[in-house]
N, CA, C and O atoms as a Tinker XYZ file with bonds, in Angstrom:
   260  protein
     1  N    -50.438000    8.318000   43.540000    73     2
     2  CA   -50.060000    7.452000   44.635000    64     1     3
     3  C    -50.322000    8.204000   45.934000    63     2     4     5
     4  O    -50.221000    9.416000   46.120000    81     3
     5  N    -50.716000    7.159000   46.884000    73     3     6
     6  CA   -50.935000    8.284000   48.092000    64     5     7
     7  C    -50.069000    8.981000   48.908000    63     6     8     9
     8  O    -48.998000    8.565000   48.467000    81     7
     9  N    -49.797000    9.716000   49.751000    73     7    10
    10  CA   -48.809000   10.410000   50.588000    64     9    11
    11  C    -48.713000    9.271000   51.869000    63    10    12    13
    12  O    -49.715000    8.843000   52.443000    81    11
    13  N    -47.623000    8.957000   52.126000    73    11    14
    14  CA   -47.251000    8.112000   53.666000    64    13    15
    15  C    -47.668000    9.069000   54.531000    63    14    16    17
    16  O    -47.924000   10.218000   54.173000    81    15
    17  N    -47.776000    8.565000   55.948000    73    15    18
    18  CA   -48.758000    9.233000   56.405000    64    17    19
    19  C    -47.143000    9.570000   57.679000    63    18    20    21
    20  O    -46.162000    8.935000   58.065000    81    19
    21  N    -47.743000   10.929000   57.892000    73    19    22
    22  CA   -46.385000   11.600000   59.034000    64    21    23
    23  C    -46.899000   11.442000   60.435000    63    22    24    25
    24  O    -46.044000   11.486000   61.320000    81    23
    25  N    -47.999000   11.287000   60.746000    73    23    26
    26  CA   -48.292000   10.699000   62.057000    64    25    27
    27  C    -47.567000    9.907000   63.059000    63    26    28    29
    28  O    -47.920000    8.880000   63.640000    81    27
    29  N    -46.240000   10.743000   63.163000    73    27    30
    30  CA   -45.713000    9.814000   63.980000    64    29    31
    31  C    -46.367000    9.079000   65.316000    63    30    32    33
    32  O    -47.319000    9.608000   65.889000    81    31
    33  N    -45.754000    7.730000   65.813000    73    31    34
    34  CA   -46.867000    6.884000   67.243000    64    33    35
    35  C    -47.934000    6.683000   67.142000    63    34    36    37
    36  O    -48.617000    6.381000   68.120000    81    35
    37  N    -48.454000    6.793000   65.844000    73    35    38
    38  CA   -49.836000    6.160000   65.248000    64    37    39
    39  C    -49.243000    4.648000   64.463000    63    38    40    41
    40  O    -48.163000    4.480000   63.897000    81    39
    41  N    -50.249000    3.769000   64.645000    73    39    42
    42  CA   -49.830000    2.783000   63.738000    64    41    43
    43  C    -51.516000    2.159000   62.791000    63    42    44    45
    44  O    -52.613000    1.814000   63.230000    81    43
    45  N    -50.887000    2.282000   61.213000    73    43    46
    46  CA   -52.174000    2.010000   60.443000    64    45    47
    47  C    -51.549000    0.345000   59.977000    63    46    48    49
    48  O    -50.459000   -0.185000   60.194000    81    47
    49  N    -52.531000   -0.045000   59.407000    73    47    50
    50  CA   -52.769000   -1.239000   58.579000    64    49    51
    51  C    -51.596000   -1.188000   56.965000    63    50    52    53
    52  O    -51.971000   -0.335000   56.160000    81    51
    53  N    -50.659000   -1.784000   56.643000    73    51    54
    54  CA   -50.428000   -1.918000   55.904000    64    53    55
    55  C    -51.329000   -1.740000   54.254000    63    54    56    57
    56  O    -52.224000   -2.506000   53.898000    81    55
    57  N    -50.931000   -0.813000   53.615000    73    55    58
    58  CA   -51.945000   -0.387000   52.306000    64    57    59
    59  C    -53.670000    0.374000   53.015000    63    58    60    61
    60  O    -54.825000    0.391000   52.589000    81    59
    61  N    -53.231000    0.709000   53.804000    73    59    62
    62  CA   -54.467000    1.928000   54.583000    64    61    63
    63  C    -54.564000    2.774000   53.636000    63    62    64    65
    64  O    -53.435000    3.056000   53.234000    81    63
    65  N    -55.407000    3.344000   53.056000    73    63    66
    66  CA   -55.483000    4.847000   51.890000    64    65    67
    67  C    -55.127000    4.898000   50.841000    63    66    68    69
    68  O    -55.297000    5.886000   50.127000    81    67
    69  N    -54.366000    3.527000   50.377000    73    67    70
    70  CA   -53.965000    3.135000   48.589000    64    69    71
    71  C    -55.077000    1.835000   48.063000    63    70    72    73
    72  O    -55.412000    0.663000   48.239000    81    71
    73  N    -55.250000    2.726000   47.514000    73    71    74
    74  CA   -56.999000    2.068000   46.470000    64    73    75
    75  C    -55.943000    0.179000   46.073000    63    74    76    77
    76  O    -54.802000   -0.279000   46.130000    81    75
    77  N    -57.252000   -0.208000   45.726000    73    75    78
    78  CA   -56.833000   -1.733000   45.138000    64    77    79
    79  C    -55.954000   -1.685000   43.936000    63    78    80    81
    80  O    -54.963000   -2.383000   43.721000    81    79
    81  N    -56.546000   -0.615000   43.073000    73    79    82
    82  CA   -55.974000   -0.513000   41.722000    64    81    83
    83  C    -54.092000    0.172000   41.809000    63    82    84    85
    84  O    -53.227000    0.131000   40.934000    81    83
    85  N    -54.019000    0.813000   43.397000    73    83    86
    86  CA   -52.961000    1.374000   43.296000    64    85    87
    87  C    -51.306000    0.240000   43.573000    63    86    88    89
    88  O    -50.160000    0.135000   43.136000    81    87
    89  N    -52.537000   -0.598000   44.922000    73    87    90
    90  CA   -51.463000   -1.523000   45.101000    64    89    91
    91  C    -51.048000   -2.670000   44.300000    63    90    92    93
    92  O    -50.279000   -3.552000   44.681000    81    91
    93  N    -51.903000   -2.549000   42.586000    73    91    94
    94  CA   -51.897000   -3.963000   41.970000    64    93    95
    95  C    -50.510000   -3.614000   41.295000    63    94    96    97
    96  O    -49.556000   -4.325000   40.978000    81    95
    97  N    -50.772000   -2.135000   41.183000    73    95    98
    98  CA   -49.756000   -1.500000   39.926000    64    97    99
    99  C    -48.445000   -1.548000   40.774000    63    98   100   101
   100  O    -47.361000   -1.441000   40.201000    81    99
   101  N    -48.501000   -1.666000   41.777000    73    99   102
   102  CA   -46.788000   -1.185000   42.456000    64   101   103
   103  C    -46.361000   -3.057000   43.415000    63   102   104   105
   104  O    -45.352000   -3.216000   44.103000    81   103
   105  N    -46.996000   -3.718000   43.264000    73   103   106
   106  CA   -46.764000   -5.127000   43.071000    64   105   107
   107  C    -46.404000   -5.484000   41.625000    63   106   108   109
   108  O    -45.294000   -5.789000   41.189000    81   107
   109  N    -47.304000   -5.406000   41.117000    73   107   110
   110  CA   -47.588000   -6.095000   39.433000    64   109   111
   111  C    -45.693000   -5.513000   39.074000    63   110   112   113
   112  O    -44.725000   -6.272000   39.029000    81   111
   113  N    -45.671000   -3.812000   38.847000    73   111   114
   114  CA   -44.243000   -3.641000   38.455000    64   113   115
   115  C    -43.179000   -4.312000   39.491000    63   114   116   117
   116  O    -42.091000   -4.304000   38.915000    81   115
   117  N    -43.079000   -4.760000   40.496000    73   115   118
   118  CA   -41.917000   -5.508000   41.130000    64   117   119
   119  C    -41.763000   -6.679000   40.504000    63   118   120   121
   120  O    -40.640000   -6.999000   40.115000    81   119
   121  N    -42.930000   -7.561000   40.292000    73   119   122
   122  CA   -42.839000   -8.864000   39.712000    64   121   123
   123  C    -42.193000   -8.834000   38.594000    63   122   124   125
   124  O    -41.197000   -9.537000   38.425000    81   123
   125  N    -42.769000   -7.832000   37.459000    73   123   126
   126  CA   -42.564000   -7.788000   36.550000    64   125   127
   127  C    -40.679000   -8.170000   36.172000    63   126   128   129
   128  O    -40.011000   -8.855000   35.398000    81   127
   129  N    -40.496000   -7.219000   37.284000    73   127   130
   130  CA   -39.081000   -7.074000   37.080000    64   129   131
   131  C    -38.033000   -8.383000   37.240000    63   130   132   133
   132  O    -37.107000   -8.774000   36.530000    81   131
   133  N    -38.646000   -8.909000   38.580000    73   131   134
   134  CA   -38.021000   -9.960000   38.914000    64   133   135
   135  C    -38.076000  -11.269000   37.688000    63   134   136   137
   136  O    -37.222000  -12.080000   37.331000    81   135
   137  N    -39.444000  -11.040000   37.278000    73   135   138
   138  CA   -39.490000  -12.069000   36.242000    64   137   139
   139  C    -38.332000  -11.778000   34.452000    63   138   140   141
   140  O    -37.958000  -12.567000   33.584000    81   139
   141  N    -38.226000  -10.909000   34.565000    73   139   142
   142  CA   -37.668000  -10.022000   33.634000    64   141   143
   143  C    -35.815000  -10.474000   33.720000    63   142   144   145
   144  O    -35.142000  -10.650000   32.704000    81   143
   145  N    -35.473000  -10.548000   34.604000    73   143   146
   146  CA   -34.045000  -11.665000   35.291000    64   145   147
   147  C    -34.003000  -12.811000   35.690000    63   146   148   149
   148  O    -33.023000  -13.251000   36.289000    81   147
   149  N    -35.275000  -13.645000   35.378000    73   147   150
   150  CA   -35.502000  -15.245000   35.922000    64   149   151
   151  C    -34.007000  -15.903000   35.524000    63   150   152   153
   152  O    -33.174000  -16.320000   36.330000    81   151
   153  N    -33.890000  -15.880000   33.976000    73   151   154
   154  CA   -33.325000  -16.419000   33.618000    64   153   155
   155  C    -31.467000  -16.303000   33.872000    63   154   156   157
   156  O    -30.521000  -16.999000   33.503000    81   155
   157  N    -31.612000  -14.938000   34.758000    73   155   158
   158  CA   -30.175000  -14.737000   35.056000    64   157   159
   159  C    -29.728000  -15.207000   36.300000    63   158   160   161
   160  O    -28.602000  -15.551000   36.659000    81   159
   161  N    -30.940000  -15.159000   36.979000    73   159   162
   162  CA   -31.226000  -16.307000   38.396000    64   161   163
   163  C    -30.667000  -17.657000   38.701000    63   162   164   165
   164  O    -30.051000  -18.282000   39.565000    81   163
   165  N    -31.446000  -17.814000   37.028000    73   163   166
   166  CA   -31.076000  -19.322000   36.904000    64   165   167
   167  C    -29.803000  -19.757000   37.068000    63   166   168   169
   168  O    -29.374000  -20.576000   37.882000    81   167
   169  N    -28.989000  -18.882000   35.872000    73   167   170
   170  CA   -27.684000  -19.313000   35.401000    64   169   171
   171  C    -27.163000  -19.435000   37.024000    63   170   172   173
   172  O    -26.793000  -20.429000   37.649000    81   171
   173  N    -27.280000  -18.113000   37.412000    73   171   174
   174  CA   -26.311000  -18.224000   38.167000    64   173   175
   175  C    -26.434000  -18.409000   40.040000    63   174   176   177
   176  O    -25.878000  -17.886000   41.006000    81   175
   177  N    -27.594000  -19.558000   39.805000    73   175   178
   178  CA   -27.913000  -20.285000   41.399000    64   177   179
   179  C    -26.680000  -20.861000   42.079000    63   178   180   181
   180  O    -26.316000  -20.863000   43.255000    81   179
   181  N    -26.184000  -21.320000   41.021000    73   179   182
   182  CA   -24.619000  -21.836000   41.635000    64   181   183
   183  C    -23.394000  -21.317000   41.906000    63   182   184   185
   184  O    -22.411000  -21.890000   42.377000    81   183
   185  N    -23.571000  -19.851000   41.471000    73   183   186
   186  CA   -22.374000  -19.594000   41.986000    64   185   187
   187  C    -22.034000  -18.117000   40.434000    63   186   188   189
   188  O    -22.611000  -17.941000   39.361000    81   187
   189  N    -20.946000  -17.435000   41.057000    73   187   190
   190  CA   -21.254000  -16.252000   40.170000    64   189   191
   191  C    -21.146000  -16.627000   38.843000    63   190   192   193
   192  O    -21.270000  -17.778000   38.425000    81   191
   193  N    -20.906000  -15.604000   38.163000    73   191   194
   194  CA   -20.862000  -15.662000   36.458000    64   193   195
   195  C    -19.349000  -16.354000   36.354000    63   194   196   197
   196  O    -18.421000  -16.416000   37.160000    81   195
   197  N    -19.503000  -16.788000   35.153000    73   195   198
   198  CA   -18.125000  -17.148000   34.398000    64   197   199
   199  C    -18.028000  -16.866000   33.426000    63   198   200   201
   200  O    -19.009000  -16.329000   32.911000    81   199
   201  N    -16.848000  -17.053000   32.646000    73   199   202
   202  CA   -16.771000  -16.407000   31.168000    64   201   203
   203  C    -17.904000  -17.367000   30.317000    63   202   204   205
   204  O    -18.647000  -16.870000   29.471000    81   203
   205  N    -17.914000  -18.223000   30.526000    73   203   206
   206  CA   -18.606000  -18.884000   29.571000    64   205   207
   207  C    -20.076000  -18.639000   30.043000    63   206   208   209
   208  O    -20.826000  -18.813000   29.082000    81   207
   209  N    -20.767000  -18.293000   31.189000    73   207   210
   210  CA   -21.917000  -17.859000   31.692000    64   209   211
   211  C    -22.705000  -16.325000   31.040000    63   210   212   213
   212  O    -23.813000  -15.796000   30.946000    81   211
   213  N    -21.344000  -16.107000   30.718000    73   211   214
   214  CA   -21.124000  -14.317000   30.720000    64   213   215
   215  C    -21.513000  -14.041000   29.070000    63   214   216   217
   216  O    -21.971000  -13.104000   28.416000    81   215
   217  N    -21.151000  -15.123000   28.866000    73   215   218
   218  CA   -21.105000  -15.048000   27.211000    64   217   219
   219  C    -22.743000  -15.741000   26.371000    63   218   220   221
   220  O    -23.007000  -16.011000   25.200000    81   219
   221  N    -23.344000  -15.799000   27.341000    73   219   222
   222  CA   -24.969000  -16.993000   27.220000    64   221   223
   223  C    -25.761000  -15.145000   27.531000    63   222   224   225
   224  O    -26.817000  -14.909000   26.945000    81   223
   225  N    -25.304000  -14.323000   28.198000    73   223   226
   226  CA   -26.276000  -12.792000   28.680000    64   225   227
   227  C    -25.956000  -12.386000   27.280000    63   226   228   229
   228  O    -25.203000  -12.691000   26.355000    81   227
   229  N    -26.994000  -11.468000   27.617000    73   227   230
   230  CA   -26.781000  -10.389000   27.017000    64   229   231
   231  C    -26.358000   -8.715000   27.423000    63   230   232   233
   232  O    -26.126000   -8.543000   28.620000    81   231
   233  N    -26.260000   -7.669000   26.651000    73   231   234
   234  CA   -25.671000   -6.467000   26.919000    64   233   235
   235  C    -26.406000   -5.941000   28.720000    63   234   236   237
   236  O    -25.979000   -5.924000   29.875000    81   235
   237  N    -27.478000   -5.644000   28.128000    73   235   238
   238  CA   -28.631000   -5.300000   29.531000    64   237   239
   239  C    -28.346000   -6.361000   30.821000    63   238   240   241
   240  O    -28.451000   -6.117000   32.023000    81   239
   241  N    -28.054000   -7.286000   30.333000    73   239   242
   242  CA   -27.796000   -8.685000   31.729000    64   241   243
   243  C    -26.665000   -8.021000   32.701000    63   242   244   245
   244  O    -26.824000   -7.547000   33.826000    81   243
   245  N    -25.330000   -8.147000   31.830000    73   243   246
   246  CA   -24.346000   -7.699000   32.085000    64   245   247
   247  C    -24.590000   -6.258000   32.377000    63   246   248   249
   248  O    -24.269000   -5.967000   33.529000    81   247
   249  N    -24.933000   -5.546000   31.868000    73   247   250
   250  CA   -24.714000   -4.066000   32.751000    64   249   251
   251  C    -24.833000   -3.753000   34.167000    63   250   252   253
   252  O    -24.079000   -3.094000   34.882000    81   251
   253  N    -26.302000   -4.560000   34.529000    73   251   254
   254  CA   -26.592000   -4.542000   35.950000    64   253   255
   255  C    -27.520000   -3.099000   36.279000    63   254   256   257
   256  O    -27.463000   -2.597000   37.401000    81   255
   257  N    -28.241000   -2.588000   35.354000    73   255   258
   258  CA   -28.837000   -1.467000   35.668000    64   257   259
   259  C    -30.206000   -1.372000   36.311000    63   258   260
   260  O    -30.690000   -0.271000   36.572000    81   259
């Protein structure tokens, strides 16, 4: 991955010096993730968990890690 650049009062272009392949991989894993909790999204658009919400997760849901 590339080094941020310390140039302070310089201003570059967003993804300046990170190859295509670098920025697919550090997008691609954010999505990943988000998609990876869709379903906990779902449940709980309306409002927090409930016992009976709580009990539809699983272990990893509930942990919150």
């Amino acid at each position: 991955m590339s080094e941020p650049a310390t140039n302070h009062g310089e201003t570059h272009a967003a993804g300046e010096g990170v190859s295509d392949d670098e920025l697919r991989e550090q997008v691609g894993g954010q999505t990943d993730s988000e998609l990876e909790w869709k379903d906990v999204f779902e449940r709980e658009k309306d409002g927090a968990t409930t016992d009976t919400e709580a009990a539809k997760a699983d272990a990893d849901e509930l942990a919150g890690d």
